[in-house]
Each structure stands twice: as C-alpha cells, then as structure tokens.
N, C-alpha and C positions, 0 to 999 in steps of 0.2 A: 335303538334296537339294531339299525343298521349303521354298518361303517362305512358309507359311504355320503357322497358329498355331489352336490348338485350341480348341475351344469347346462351348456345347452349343444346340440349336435350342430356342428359347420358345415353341416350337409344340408338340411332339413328343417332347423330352423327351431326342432323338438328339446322339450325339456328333458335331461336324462340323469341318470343318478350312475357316479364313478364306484364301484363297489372292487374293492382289491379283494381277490381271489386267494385261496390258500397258497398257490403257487407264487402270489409278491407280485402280478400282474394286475394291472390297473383295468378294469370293464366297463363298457359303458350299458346301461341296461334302461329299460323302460321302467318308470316311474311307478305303474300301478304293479302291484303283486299278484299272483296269481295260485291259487291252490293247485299243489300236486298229488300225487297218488304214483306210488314206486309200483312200477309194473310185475305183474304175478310171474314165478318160475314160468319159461319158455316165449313168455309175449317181450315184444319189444316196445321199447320206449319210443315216444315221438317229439320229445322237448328236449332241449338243456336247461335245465332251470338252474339260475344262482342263489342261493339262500342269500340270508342279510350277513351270515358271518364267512361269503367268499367261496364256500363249499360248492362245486360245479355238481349238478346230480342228474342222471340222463330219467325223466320221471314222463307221467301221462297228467295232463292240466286233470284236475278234479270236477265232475259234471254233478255232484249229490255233495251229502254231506258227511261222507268221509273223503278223509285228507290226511295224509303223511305230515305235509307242514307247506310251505308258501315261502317262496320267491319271486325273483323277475326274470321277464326275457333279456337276454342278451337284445342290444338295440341294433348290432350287426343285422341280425333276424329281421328285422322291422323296417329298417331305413333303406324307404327308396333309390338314398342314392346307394349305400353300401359297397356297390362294386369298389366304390372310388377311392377308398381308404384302404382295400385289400393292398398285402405285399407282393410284389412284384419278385418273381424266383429268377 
C-alpha cells in the first residue's frame, strides 16, 4: 500500500518509514499512520500529513470517525534531535 521502505533515524535511534513524495523527494516519516480530516472552508490546518502514495496534504488528525484518508507524520516533526539534520543557508 505504501511505497516506502524502512529504516531507522541516526538521531534517535526510531524506526522510520522513507516514503518518496510526488515531488521525487525521499521523507522520512513516522511508522504509525494517522487519520486525517481536510479542514472546512476558512479554518486552518494543523498537520502536514504524507499519504502512502507521496501526496503532501496540509489536514486536522481525525478525533471521531470520519476521516478523508490516513497517513504519516513527517519524522522531522517528531525527532528530538531534528535540529541536527536541518540545512544550514
């Protein structure tokens, strides 16, 4: 279901899944998936969620049981260390 491929972060130590984005960018994302729900005209989004086919979607995690569809966090988001692998301008 997903194209992406398993690995683990050299930060943290975390298991993480490489999911290549529509843009041909490689991501590294948290393992568990998470329902989303695309925010109503005017309200703003509070995720970036990656579906399993790369699709970047700015959504609201899902608290009931509707839901647009399910992805993962970016592990940028998550990893402690993260500073440490930003690019330097």
């Amino acid at each position: 279901m997903n194209n992406g491929n398993f690995g683990t972060c050299r930060s943290c130590g975390r298991q993480i899944l490489w999911i290549r984005t529509t843009a041909g960018k490689n991501m590294p994302v948290d393992t568990a998936y998470v329902d989303y729900v695309l925010p109503k005209e005017g309200e703003k989004a509070t995720e970036k969620i990656v579906t399993p086919n790369g699709e970047v979607v700015s959504a609201n995690r899902a608290t009931g049981e509707e839901r647009d569809g399910f992805g993962y966090i970016s592990h940028f988001a998550t990893c402690p260390n993260a500073a440490q692998h930003r690019r330097r301008k």
